[in-house]
MMTF fields as JSON, N, C-alpha, C and O atoms, coordinates in Angstrom:
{
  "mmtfVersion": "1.0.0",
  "mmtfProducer": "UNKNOWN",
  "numBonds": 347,
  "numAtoms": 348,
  "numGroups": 87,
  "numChains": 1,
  "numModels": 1,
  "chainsPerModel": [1],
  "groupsPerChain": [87],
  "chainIdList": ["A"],
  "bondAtomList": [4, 2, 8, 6, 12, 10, 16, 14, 20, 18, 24, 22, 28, 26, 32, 30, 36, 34, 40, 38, 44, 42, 48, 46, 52, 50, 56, 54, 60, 58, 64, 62, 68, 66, 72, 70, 76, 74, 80, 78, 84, 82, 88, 86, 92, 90, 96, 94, 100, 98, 104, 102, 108, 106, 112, 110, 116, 114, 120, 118, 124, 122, 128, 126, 132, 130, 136, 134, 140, 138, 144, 142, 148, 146, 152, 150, 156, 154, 160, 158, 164, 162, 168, 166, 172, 170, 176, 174, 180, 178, 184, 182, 188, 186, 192, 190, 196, 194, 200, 198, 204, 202, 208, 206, 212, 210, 216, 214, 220, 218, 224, 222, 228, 226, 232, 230, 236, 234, 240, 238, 244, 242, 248, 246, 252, 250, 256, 254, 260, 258, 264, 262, 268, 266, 272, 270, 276, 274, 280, 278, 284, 282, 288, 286, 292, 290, 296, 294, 300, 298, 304, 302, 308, 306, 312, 310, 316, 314, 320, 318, 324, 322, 328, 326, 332, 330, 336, 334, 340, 338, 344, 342],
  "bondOrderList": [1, 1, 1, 1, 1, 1, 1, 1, 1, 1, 1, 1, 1, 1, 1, 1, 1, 1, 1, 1, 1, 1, 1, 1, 1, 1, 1, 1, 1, 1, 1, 1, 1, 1, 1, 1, 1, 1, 1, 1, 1, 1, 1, 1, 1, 1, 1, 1, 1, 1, 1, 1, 1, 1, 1, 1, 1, 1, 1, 1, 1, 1, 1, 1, 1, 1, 1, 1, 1, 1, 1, 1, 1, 1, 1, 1, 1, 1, 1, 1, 1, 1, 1, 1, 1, 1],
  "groupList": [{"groupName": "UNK", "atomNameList": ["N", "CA", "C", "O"], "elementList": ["N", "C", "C", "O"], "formalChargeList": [0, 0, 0, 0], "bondAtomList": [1, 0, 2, 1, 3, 2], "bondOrderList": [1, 1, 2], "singleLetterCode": "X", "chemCompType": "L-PEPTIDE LINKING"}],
  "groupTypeList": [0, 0, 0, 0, 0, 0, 0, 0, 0, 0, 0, 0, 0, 0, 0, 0, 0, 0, 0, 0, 0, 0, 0, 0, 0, 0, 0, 0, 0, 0, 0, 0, 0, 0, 0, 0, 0, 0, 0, 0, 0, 0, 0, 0, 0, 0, 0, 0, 0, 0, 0, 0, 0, 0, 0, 0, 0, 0, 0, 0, 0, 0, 0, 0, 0, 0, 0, 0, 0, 0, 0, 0, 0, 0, 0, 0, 0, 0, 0, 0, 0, 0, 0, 0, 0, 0, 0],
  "groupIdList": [1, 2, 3, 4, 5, 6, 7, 8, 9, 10, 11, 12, 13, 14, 15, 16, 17, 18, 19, 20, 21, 22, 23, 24, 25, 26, 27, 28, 29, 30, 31, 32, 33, 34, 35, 36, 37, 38, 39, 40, 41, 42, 43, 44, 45, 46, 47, 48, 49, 50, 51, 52, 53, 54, 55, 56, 57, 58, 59, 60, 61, 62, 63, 64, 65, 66, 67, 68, 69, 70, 71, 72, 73, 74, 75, 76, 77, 78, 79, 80, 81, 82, 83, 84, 85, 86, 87],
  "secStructList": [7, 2, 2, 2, 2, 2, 2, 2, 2, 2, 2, 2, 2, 2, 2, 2, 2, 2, 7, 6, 6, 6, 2, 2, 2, 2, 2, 2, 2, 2, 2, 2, 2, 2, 2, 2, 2, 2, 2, 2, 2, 2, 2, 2, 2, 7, 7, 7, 1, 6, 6, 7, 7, 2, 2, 2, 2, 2, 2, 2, 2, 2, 2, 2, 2, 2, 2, 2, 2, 2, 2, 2, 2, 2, 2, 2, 2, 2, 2, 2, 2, 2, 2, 2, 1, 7, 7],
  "xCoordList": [96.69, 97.172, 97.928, 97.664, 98.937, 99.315, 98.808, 99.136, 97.515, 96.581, 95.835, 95.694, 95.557, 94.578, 96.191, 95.813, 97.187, 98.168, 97.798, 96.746, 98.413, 98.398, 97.353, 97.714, 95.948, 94.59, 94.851, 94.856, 95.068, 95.233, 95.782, 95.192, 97.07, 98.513, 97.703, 97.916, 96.923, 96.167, 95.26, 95.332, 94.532, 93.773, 94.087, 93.303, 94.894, 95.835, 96.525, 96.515, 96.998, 97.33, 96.364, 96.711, 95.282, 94.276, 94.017, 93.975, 93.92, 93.148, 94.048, 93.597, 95.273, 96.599, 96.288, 96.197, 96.089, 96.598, 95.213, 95.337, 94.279, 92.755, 92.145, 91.205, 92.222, 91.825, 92.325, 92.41, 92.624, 92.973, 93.497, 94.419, 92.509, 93.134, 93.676, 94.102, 93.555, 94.598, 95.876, 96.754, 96.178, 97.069, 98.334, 99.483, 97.657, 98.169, 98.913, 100.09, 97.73, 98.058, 99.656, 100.542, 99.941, 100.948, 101.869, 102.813, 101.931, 102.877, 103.28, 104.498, 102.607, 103.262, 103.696, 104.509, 103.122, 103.865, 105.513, 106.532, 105.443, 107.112, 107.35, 108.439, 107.29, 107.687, 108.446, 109.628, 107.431, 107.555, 109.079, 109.902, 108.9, 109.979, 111.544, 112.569, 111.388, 112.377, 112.928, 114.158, 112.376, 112.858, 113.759, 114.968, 112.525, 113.375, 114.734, 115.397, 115.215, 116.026, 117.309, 118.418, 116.727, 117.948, 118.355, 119.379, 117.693, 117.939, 118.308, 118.674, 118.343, 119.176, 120.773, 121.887, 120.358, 121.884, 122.846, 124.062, 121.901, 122.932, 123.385, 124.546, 122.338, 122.77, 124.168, 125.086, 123.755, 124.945, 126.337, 127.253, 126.594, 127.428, 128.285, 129.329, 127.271, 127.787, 128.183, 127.729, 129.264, 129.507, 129.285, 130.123, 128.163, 127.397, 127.198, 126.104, 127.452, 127.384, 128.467, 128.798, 128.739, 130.057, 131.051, 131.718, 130.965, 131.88, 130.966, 131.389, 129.381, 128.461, 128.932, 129.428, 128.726, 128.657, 127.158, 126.264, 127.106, 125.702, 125.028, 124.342, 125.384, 124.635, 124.003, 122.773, 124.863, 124.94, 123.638, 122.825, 123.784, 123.035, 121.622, 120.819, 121.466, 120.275, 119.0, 117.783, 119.959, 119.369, 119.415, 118.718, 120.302, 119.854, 118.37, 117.516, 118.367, 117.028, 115.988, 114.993, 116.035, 114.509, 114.68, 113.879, 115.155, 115.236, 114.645, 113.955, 114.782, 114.086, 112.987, 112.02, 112.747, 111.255, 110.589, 109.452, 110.752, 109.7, 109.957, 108.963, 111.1, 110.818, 109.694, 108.781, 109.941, 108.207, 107.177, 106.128, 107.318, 105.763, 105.03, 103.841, 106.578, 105.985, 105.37, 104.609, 105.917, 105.739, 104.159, 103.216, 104.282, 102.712, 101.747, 100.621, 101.688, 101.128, 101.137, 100.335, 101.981, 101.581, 100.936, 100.513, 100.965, 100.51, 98.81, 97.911, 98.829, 97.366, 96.579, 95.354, 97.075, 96.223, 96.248, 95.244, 96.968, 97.042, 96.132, 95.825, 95.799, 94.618, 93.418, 92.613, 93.344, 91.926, 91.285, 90.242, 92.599, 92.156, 92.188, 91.19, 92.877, 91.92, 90.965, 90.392, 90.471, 89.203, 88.008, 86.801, 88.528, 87.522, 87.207, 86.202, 88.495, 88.563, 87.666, 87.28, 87.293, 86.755, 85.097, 84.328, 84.859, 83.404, 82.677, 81.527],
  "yCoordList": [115.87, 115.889, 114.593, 113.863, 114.387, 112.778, 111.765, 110.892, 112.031, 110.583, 110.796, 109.743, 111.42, 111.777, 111.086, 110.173, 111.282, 111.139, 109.567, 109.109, 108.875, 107.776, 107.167, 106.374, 107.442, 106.678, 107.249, 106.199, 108.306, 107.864, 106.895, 105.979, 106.748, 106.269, 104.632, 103.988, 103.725, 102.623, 102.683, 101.793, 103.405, 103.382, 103.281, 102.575, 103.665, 103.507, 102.066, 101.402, 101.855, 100.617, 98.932, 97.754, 99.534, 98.807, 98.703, 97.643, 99.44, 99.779, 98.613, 97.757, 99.152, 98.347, 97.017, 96.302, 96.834, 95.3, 94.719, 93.896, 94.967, 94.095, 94.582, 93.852, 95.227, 95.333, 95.305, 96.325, 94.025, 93.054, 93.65, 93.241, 94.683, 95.626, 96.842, 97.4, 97.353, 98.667, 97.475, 97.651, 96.452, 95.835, 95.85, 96.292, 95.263, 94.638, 95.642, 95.645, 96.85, 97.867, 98.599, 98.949, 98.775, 99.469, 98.521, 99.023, 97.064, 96.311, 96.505, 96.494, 96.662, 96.835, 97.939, 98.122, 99.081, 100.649, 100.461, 101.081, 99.87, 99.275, 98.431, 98.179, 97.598, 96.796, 97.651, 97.572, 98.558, 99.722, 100.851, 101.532, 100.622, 101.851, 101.256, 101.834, 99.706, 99.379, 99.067, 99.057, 98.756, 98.66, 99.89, 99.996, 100.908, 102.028, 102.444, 103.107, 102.131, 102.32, 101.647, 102.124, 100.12, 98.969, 99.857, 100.539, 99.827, 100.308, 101.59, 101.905, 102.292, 103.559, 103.212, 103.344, 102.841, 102.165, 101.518, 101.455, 100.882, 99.77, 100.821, 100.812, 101.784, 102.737, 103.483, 103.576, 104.098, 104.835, 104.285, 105.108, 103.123, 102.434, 101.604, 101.048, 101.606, 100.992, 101.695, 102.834, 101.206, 101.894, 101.302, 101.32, 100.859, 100.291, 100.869, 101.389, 101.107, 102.221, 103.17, 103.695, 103.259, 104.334, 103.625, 104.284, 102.857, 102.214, 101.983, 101.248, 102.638, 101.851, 103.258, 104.364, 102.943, 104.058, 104.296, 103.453, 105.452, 106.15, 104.583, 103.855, 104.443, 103.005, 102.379, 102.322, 101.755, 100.948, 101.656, 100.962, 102.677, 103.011, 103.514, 103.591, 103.789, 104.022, 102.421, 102.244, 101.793, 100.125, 99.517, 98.563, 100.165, 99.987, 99.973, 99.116, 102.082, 102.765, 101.985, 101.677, 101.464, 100.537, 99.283, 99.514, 98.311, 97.739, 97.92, 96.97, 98.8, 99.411, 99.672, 99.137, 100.466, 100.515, 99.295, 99.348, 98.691, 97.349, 96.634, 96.154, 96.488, 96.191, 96.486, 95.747, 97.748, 98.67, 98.36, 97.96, 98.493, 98.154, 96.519, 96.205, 95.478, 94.261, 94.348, 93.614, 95.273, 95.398, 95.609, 94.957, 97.012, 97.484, 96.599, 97.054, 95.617, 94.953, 93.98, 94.11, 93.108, 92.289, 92.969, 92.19, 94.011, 94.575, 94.704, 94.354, 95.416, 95.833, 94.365, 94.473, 93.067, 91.701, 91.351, 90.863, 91.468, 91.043, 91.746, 91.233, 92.91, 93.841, 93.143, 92.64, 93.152, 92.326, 91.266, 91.347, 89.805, 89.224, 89.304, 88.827, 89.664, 90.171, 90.648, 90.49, 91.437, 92.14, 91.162, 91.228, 90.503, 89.137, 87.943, 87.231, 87.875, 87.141, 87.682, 86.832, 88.868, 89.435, 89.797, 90.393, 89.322, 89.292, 88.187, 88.102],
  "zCoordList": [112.804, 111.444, 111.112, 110.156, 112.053, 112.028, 111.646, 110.842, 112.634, 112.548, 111.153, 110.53, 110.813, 109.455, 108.367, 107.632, 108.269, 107.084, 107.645, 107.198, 108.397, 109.105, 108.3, 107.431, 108.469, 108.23, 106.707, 106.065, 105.767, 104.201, 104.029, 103.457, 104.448, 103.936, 104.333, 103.305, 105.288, 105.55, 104.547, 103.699, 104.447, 103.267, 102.163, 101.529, 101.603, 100.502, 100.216, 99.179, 101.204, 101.202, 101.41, 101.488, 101.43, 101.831, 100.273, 99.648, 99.965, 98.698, 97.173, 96.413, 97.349, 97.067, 96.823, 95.825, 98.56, 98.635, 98.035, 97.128, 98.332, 98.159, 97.133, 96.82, 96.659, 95.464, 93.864, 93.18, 93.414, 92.814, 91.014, 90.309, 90.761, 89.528, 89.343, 88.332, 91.087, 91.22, 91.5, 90.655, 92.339, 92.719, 91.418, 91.439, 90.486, 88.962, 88.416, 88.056, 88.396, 87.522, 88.503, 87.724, 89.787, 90.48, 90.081, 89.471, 90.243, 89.841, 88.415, 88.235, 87.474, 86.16, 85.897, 84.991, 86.818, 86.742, 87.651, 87.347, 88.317, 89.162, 88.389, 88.905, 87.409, 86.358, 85.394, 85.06, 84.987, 83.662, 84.319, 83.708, 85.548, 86.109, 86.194, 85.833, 86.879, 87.25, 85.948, 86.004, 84.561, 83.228, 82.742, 82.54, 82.621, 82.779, 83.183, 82.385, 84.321, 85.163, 84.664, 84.422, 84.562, 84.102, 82.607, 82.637, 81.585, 80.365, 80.306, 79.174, 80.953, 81.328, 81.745, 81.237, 82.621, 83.248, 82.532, 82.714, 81.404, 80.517, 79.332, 78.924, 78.77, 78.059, 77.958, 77.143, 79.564, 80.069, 80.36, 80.369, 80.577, 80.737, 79.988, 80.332, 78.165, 77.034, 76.449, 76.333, 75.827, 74.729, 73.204, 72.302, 73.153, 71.99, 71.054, 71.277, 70.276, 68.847, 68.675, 67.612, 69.273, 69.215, 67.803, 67.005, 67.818, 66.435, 65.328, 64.436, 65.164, 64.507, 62.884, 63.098, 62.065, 60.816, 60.396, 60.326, 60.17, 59.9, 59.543, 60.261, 58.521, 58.328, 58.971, 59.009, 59.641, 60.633, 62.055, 62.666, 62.164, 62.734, 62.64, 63.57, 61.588, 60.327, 60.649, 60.705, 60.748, 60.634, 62.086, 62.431, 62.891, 64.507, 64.514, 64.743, 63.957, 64.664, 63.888, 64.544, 62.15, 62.148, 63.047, 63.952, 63.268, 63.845, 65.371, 65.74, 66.145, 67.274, 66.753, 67.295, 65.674, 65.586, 65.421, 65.891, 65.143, 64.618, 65.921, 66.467, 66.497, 67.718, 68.589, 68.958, 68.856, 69.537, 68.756, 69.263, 67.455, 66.892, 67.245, 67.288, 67.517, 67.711, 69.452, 70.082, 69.719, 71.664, 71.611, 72.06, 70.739, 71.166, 70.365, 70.567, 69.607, 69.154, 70.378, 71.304, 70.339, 71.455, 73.156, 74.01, 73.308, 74.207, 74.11, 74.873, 72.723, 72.224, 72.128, 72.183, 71.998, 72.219, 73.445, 73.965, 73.873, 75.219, 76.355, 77.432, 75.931, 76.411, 76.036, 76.819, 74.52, 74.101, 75.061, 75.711, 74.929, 74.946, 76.905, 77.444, 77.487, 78.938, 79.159, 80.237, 78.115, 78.331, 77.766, 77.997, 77.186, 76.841, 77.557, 77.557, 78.282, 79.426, 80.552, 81.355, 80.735, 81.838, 81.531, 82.285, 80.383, 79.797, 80.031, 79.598]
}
């Protein structure tokens, strides 16, 4: 049973290392996590808004949105033009 976990867990990692678009894709999922993590942390630890007035905070949250909308936009080209690259 050992040896069988042993030979996935190589395989797996085989798989990882040499193969060049699972590689990318795990790195940007540990990219995506360790972000996570930081921005949690900084959340929890600020006290950033706490002095903000409805207002004020009203215009945070568009502000975040258009933020994300510029993210997933630049995300959504940046897909394209890899996938054009790979044509």
């Amino acid at each position: 049973m050992l040896k069988l976990v042993i030979a996935l867990a190589l395989i797996g990692a085989a798989t990882v290392l040499f193969i060049r678009r699972t590689r990318e894709w795990l790195i940007e999922q540990l990219k995506g996590v360790s972000d996570l993590f930081v921005i949690l942390l900084l959340r929890f630890t600020s006290q950033f808004g706490s002095e903000l007035t409805e207002d004020g905070k009203a215009e945070q949250n568009l502000w975040r949105e258009q933020r994300l909308r510029n993210l997933r936009g630049l995300a959504l080209r940046s897909r394209e033009r890899r996938e054009n690259e790979t044509k």
